[in-house]
C-alpha positions as CSV (number, residue, x, y, z in Angstrom):
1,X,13.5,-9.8,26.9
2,X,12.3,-6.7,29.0
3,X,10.4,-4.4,27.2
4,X,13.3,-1.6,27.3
5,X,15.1,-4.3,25.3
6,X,12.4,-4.4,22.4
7,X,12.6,-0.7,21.9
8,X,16.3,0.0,21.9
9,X,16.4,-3.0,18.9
10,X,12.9,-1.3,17.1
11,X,14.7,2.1,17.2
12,X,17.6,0.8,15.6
13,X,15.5,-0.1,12.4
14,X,14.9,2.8,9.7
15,X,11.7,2.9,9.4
16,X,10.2,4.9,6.8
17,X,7.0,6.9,6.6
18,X,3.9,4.7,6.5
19,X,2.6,5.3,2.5
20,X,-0.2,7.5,1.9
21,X,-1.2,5.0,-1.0
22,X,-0.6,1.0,-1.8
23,X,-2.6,-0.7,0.9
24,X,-6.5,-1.5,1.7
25,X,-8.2,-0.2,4.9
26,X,-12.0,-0.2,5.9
27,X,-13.2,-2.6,3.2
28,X,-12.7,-6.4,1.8
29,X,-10.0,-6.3,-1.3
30,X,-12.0,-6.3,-4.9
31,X,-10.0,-8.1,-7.8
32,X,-9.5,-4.7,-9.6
33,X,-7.4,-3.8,-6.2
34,X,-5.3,-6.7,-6.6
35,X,-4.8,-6.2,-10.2
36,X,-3.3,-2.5,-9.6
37,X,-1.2,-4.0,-6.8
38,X,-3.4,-2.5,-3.7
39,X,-4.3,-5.5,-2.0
40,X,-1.7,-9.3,-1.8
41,X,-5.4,-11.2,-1.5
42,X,-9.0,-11.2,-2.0
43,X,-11.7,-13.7,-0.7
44,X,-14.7,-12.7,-3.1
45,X,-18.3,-13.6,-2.6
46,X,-19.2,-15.0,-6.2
47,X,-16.9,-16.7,-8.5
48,X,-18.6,-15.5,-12.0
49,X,-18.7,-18.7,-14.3
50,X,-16.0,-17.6,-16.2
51,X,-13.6,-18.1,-13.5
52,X,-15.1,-21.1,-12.2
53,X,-14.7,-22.8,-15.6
54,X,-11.1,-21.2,-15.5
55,X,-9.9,-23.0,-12.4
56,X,-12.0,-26.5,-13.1
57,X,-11.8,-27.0,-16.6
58,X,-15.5,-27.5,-17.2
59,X,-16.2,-25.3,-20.0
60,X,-20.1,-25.0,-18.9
61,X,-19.4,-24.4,-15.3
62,X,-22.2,-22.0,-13.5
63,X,-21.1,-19.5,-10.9
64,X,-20.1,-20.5,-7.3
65,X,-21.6,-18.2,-4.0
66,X,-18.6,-18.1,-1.5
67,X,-17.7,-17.0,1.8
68,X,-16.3,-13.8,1.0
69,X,-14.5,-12.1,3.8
70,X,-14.4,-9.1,6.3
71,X,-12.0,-6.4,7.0
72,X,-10.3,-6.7,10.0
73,X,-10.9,-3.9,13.1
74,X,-7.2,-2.6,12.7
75,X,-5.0,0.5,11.9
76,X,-4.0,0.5,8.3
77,X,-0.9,1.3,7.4
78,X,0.8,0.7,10.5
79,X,4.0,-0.3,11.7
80,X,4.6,-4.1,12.7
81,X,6.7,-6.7,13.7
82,X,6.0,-9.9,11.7
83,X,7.5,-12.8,13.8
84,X,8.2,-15.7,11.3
85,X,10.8,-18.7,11.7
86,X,11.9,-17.7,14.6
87,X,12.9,-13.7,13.0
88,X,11.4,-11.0,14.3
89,X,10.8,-9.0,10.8
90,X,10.3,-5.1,10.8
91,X,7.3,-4.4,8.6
92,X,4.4,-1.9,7.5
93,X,0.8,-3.8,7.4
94,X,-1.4,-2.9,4.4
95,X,-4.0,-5.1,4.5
96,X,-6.6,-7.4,6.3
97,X,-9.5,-9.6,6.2
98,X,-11.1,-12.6,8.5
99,X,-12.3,-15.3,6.1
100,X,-13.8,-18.6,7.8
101,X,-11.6,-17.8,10.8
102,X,-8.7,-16.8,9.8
103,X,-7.4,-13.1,10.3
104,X,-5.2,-12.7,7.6
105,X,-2.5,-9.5,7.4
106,X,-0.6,-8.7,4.3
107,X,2.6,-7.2,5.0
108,X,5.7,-5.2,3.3
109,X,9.3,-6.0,4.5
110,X,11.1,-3.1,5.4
111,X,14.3,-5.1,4.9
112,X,13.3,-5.2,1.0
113,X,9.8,-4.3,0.4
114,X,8.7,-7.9,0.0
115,X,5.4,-8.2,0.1
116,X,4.4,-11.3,2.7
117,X,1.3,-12.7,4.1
118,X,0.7,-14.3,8.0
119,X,-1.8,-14.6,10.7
120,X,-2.7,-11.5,12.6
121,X,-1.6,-13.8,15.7
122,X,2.1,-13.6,13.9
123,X,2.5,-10.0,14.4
124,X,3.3,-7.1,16.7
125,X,1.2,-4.2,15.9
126,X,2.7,-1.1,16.8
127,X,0.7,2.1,15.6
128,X,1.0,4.6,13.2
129,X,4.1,6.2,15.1
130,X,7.5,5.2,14.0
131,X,8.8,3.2,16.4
């Protein structure tokens, strides 16, 4: 498809305005942020004993040190094409972090502000200008 192609389709899509609030940028998501719906995800350094006995079962379980993760060197909010299945999906990025890897971008829909996550490789970054 030429790129004259990928515009005409992007143009047809409302986008709205990227949100002034809602999304993570500059830092690695805290568990407080993904309590008050900021961030989808977390990857946190320590898991306190509490939650390690939580997930295991072992009721004297110490705490665990863990990779943690790193923000990733993007524009957020910005808009985005989330390719998944074979769709090309409209979207607004609000969040990402590299852990062991793995670039990892949250997402909302435009279609029905669903919240999704993917692969940075999955997506079409396009800015902070409505396409």
């Amino acid at each position: 498809m030429d790129p004259s192609s990928k515009k005409e389709k992007r143009s047809k899509v409302q986008w709205p305005p990227l949100p002034s609030s809602g999304f993570i940028s500059g830092r690695v998501a805290t568990q407080e942020d993904i309590d008050q719906d900021l961030a989808v995800f977390g990857f946190p350094k320590k898991l306190a004993a509490e939650q390690v006995s939580k997930l295991t079962g072992v009721e004297d379980a110490q705490a665990v040190e863990c990779a943690g993760s790193e923000p990733l060197d993007i524009l957020i909010p910005q808009y985005a094409i989330l390719s998944l299945n074979g769709q090309k999906r409209p979207c607004i990025i609000i969040q990402g972090e590299e852990a062991d890897g793995s670039k990892i971008v949250a997402c909302k829909l435009i279609e029905d502000n669903s919240v999704t996550i993917g692969l940075l490789e999955d997506f079409e970054l396009l800015g902070q200008e409505a396409p």
